[in-house]
N, C-alpha and C positions, 0 to 999 in steps of 0.2 A: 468163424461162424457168422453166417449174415442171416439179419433177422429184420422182415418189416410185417407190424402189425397196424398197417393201418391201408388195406389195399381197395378197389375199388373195381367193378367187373360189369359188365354190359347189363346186369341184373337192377343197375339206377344208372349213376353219368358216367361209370368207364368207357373205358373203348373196347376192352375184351372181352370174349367171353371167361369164366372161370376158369375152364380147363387150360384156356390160354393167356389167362395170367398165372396159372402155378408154371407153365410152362415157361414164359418169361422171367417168372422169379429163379427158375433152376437155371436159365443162361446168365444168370447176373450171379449164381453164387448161393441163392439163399434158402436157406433149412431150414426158416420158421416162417411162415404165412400166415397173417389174419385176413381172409376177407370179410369187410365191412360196408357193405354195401349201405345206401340210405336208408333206412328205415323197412329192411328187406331183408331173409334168409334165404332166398329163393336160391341164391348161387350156391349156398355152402354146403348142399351133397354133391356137387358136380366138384365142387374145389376140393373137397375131402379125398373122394375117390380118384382125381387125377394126382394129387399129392402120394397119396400110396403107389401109384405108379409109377412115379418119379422120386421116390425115397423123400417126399417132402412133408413137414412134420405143418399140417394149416392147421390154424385155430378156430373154430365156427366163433362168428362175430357179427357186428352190425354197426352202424353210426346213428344214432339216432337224434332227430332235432329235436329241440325242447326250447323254453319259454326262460326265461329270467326276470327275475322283479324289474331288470333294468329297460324292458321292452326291446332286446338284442334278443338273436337266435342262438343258442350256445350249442353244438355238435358233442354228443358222447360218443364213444368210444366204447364197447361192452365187449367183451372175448368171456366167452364160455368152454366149460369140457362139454356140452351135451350140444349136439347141432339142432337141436328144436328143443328147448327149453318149454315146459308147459304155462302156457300162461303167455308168451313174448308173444304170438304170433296175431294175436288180438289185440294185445298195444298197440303192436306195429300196424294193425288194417288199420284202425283210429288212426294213428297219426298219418297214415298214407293219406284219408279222407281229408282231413287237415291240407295237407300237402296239396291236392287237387285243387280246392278250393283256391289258395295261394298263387297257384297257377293262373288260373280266371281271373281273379285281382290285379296280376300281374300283365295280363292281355289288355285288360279293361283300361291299365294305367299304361300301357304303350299305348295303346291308340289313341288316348289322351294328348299325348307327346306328338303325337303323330305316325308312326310305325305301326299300321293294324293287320295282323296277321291269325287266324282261325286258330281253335284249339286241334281241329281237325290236324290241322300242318305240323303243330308241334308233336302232334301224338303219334307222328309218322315217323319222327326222328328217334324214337323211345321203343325198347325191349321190355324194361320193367319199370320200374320206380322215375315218375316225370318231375323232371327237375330242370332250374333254368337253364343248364347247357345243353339242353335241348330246342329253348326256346331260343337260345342263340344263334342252333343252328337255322331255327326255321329262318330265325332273320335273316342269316346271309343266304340262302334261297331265295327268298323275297327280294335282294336284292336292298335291302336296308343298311346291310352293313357287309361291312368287306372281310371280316373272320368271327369266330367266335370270340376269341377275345376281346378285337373293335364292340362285339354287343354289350360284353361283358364292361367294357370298361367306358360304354357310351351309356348305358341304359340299365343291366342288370346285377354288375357287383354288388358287392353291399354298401349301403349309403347310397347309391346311384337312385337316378330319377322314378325307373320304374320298381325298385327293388321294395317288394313287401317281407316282412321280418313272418318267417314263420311261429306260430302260435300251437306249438306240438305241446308236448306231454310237461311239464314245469322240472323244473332242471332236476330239483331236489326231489320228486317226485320220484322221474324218472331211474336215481342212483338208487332210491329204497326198494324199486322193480330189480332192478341187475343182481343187487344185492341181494334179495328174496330166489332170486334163480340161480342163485350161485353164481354168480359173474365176477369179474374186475370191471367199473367204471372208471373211464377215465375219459378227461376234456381232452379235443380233438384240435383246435385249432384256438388256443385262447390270446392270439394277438388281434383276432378278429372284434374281440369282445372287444375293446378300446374301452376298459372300466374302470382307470385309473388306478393308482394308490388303493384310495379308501375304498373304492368299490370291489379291487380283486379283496380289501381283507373282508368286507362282510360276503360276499361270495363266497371265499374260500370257508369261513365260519360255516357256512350252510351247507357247504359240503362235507364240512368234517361231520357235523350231525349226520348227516348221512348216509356217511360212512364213503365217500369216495376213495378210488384208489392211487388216485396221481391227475396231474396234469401234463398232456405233453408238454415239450419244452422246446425242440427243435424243430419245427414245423415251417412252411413258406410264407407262414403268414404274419411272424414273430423275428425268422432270418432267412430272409432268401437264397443266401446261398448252401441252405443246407440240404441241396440236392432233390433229386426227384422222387417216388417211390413205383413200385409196380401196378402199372395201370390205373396211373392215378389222377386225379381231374385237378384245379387251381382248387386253392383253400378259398373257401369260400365259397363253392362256385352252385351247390345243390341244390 
């Protein structure tokens, strides 16, 4: 049995839409699907009901960014039984507004750099939820750079020149939300955190208050050869 709970769908920076990522996850094998889109539900009636079609068991989910004392972006992880949980879908506009903003910051400090390209352009690249592999791509449009990745890793990874740390909902915050709606939270990417020793133990302390449910552990961003997932974007890259 193959299982990925941590998928991504044209609904923020995947490439596919829903249906055609349960659809890719059934050519690969796999009988459990979370989609988790950025800060977004939008995909997960579309991904529930092609999963019925294809005997595939999805889990309504989401990724959502949040704040950490340490001024890093920290990515959750939330799988629910309920696909519109009451109360999440109001976080999520807040932290989308958030998100926007971030975006604009992140124009303002390319063309700083040198690289200026309209919000208009990026927004052309985007279905639902605007995240920087979008802006990437407007870049290679523009003719700034030669792939998405070249932006990613000239301009907009993390740590990179243009790159602003998202300021979403506070890490610990966020897990007593998931937790309240009956969720599993759990850290999506935490080699990205780069928090050392002492910082993952007061971290982890705050999440145990919490109440968090796990951290991943084998992610691209922690070991990169631990493979790809369905429809899924670089760690880091939202």
């Amino acid at each position: 049995m193959a299982v990925d709970l941590h998928c991504h769908s044209t609904a923020s920076d995947g490439t596919l839409p829903p249906a055609s990522v349960v659809a890719l996850a059934v050519e690969h094998g796999v009988t459990t699907l979370a989609l988790t889109d950025h800060d977004t539900i939008d995909g997960v009636a579309e991904a529930v009901h092609a999963g019925a079609d294809h005997g595939v068991r999805v889990i309504p989910g989401v990724e959502i960014s949040t704040g950490t004392p340490f001024g890093r972006t920290m990515h959750l992880i939330a799988l629910f039984a309920d696909p519109d949980p009451p109360g999440l879908a109001q976080a999520l506009a807040e932290n989308r507004a958030r998100r926007d903003e971030r975006i604009d910051l992140i124009l303002a400090r390319l063309a700083a750099l040198g690289p200026e390209i309209s919000r208009e352009r990026v927004d052309a690249h985007a279905t639902g939820t605007v995240a920087r592999p979008h802006i990437a791509a407007a870049l290679v449009d523009a003719g700034h750079c030669s792939s998405v990745q070249d932006a990613m890793d000239r301009y907009l990874g993390d740590h990179r020149p243009a790159d602003v740390p998202h300021r979403g909902l506070d890490g610990a915050a966020a897990v007593r939300l998931v937790r309240e709606l009956g969720g599993a939270p759990i850290v999506a990417h935490p080699g990205t955190l780069r928090l050392g020793t002492p910082g993952w133990s007061r971290t982890c302390s705050r999440w145990r208050r919490s109440a968090s449910s796990g951290s991943r552990c084998t992610d691209p961003s922690t070991f990169p050869a631990s493979g790809t997932s369905c429809g899924a974007s670089p760690a880091g890259s939202d």
